[in-house]
N, C-alpha and C positions, 0 to 999 in steps of 0.2 A: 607646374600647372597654374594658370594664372585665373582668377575668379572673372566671372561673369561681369560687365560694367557698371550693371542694375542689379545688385541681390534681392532675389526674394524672397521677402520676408513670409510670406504665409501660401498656403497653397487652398483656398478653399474647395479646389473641387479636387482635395487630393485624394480623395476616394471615391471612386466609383458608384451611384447613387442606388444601384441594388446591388450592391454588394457590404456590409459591413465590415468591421476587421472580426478576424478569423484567426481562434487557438489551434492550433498545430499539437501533438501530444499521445503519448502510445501508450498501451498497456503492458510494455515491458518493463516499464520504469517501475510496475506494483512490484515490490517482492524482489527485486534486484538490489542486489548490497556487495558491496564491494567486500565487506568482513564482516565480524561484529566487532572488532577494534578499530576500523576506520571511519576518521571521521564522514564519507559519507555510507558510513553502514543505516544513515536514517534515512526516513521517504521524504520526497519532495515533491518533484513533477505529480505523482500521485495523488497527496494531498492537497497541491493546488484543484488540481483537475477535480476531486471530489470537492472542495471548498466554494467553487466558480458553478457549479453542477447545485449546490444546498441551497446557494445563493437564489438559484434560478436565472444565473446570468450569461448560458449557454444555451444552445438547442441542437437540433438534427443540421442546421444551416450553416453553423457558427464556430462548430467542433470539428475539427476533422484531423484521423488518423495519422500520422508520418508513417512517410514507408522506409526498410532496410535501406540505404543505399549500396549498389552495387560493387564487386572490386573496378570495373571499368571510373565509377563515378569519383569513387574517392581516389582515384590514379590521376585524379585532374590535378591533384596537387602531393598527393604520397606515393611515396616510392613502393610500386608493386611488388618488394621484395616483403619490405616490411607488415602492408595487408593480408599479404600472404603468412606471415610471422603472428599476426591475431589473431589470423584464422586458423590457425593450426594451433595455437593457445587454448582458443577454446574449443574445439575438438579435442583436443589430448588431453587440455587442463595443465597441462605443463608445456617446459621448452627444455631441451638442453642448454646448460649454464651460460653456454658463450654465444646462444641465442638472446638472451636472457640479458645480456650484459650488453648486445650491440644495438639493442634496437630498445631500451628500457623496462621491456615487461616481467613482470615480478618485480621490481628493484623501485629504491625511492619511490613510493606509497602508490607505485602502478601496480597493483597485485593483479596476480589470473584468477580469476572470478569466473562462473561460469555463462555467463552474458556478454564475456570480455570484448567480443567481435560485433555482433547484434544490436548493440547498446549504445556503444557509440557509433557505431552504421546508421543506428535509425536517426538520434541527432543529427545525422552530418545529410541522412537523404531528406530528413523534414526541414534543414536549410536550405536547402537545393529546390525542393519542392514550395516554400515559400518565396524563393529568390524567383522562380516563375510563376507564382500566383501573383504577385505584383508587379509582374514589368508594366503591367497598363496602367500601374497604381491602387493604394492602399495600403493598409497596416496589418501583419501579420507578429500573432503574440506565439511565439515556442519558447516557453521557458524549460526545456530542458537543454536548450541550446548554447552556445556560449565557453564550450568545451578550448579557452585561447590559447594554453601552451603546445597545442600539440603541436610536435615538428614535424618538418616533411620525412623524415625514415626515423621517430622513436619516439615513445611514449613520455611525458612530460607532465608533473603536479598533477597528476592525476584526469590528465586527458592524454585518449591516443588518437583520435580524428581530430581534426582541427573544423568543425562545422561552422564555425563564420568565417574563414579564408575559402571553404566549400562554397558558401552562399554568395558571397561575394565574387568569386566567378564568377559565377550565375549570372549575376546581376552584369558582369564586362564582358559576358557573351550575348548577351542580349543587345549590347550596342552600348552600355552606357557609357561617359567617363569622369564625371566625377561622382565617386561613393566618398561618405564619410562614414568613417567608426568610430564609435566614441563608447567608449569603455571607463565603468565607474567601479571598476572591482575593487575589492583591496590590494590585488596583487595584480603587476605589470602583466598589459595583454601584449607577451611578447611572442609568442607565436606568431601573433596576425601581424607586428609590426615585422618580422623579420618576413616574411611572405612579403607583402609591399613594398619594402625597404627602398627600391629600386622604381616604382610603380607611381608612375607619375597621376595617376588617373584616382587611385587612392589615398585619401588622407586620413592615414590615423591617428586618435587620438586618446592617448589614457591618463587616469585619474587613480592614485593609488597609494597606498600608505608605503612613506618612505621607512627603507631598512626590512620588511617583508620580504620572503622568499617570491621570484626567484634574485630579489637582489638589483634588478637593471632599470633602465626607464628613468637613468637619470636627467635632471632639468634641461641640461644640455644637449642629451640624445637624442637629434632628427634623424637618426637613419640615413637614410638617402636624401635627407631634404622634404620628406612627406611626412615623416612622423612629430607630434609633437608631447611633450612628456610632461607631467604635476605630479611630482613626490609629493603627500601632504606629511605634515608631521601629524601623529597621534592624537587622539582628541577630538580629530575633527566634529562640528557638532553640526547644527541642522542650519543654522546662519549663514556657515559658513560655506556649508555648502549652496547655497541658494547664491553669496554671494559669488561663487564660482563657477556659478550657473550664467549670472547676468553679464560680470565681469569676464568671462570669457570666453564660455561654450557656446553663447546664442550669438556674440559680435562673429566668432571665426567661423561660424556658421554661415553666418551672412553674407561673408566675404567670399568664402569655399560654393557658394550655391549649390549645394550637393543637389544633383538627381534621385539619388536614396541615401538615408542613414539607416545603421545597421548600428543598434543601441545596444549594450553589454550590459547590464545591471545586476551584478552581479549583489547580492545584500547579504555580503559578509563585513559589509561595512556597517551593520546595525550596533549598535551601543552591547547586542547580548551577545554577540555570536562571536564562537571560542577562542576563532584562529585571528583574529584582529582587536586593536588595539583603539577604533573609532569609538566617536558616541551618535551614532545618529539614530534617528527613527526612522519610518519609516514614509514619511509624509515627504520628507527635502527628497527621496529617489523615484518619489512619485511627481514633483514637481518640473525633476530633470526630465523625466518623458514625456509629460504632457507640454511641456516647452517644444521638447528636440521634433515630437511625432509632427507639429506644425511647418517645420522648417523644409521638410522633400514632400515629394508627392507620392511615394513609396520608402514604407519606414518595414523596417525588422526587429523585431524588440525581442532580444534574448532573454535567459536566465543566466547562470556564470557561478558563481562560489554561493556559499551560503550554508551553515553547519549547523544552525540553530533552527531543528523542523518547523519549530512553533514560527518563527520569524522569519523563514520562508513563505509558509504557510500563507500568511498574511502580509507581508509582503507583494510577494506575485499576484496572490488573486486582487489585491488593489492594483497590482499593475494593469489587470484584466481587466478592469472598473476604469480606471482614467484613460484608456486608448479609448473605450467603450462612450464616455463621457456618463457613468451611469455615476450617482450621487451614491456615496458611502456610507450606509447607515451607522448606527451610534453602536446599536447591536446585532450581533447576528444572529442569524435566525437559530432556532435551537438544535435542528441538523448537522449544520455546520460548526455551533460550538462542540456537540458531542464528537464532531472527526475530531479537533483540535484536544479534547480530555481522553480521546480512545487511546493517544499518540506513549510511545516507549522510548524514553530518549537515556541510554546509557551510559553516555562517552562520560570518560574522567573528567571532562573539562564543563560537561552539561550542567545544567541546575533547573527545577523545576520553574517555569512561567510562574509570575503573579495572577490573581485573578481576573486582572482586566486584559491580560494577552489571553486569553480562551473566552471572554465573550467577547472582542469586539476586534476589529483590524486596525484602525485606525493606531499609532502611539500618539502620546501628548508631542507637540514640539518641542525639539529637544533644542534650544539656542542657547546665544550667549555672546559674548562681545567677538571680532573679529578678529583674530589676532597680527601682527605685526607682519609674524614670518609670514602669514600665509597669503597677504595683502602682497605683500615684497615679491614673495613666489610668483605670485599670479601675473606681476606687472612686467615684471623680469621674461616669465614667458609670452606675453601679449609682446615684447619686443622683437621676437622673431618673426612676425605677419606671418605673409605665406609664400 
């Protein structure tokens, strides 16, 4: 796929002028837990949605429900044997073993849960559902979204739909042809690279701490020639990130002139959160979006990993604040910090928030000098164009 002669840099009428950007978000995510020994046995989507609600920075216009998606819908890209295999999960609650063993459910931290089917259905149909609320244009925030390992027949790191390989149909049955994906999780979105692999019209791209499960997404891995990959080393801080923001994600942007981006932000990359090895804040993943959301005229901005409720929490509802362009106060209102003090966080690896993560969202900047590798990394891949 070869870029546009002219990239464009900005899109200002990339929204719709009575239209706002618009949260996507269900009430099935209240009370839904995967265990109480998994890491996400905690609430998130939930907490956002009541945090963005205290704030006052939603309304009846701005919020709107996701719906289940169908076995038909999710067939657009999983093997109807295997939705069939979720769905009889959670009806039964169980499988037979060598159900169990072929398609990943119960096994490596896919547990049967009693939402098992519903849950990631409604994910994958509110990507779908927002991948048509913006063909005409606009920004659409579903952060329960973002579910990247799932394979087309098996359950994977704890996703079994695949919702932005969902949405992004969407988006190439509509007529488009260039989408970009750009994924900041900690761990390789290799679900959606290996769906595109082949897919000229799609360019992904991820950002993730090297040596993390599931292991792949090395410097070298394009896929078919569309994907492009940044192992970070650990540590990454909030500089550094910014500096791989300008240094790389906003030039390949430029060049790729996506039609829509479809953003992954996943913030297990925050300095607290259990299962990664980063230091960032929260401020450098709020920076990546409010850059990226300018770049297409129809943005999708996911949620993706993230184990630390408190730092979800306030995370995402900032993210819902910078699509918004609404100014982030110093403190939060007193609603909103009691969600954030009500919260029960168990897991062996958790630790209680300080007191400035329960009154405010913002973190301080977390910087610091650029390091060597990571400059070498970035130049090394800025070598492959497109």
């Amino acid at each position: 796929m070869m870029p546009s002669d002219e990239p464009v840099l900005n899109y200002p009428d990339r929204r719709r002028h009575d239209i706002r950007p618009r949260m996507i978000a269900a009430e099935i995510y209240r009370g839904s837990s995967y265990g109480p020994k998994h890491p996400l046995s905690i609430p998130r989507v939930s907490l956002v949605v009541d945090m963005v609600h205290a704030m006052g920075w939603v309304d009846g216009e701005n919020y709107l429900t996701g719906p289940v998606a169908t076995p038909a819908q999710l067939a657009r890209f999983h093997d109807p044997d295997y939705i069939a295999a979720v769905a009889q999960a959670e009806r039964d609650q169980m499988l037979p073993e060598d159900m169990m063993v072929r398609y990943g459910l119960g096994k490596n931290g896919n547990p049967i849960y009693p939402e098992i089917f519903r849950r990631p259905a409604t994910a994958a149909g509110s990507s779908i559902m927002a991948a048509r609320l913006i063909a005409d244009g606009g920004i659409i925030h579903h952060p329960a979204g973002g579910t990247h390992h799932g394979l087309r027949d098996r359950a994977s790191g704890f996703c079994y739909f695949n919702d932005p390989v969902l949405g992004i149909l969407e988006l190439l049955d509509s007529g488009l042809d260039r989408v970009l994906y750009l994924d900041i999780d900690a761990h390789h979105g290799d679900g959606v690279q290996i769906a595109f692999a082949d897919d000229d019209r799609v360019l992904t791209v991820s950002m993730h701490e090297e040596g993390l499960w599931p292991r792949t997404g090395t410097i070298d891995d394009v896929a078919g020639g569309m994907a492009r990959n940044l192992p970070m080393p650990s540590g990454m801080h909030d500089d550094e990130m910014r500096y791989v923001l300008h240094e790389y994600f906003m030039p390949l942007a430029q060049k790729f002139s996506p039609q829509a981006i479809v953003l992954q932000c996943g913030c297990d990359i925050l300095a607290e959160d259990p299962l990664s090895r980063q230091m960032l804040g929260n401020q450098a993943i709020w920076d990546v979006v409010g850059a990226m959301i300018k770049m297409a005229p129809r943005c999708l901005v996911l949620g993706g990993g993230g184990y630390n409720p408190y730092g979800v929490a306030r995370c995402w509802s900032g993210v819902w604040a910078v699509v918004n362009e609404i100014e982030i106060p110093p403190v939060l209102t007193i609603t909103a910090e009691n969600i954030l003090r009500a919260v029960k966080w168990t897991h062996s690896r958790g630790k209680q928030p300080d007191e400035k993560m329960l009154t405010s969202i913002k973190d301080p900047w977390r910087g610091g000098d650029i390091r060597d590798e990571v400059r070498t990394r970035v130049q090394r891949l800025k070598g492959y164009g497109l």
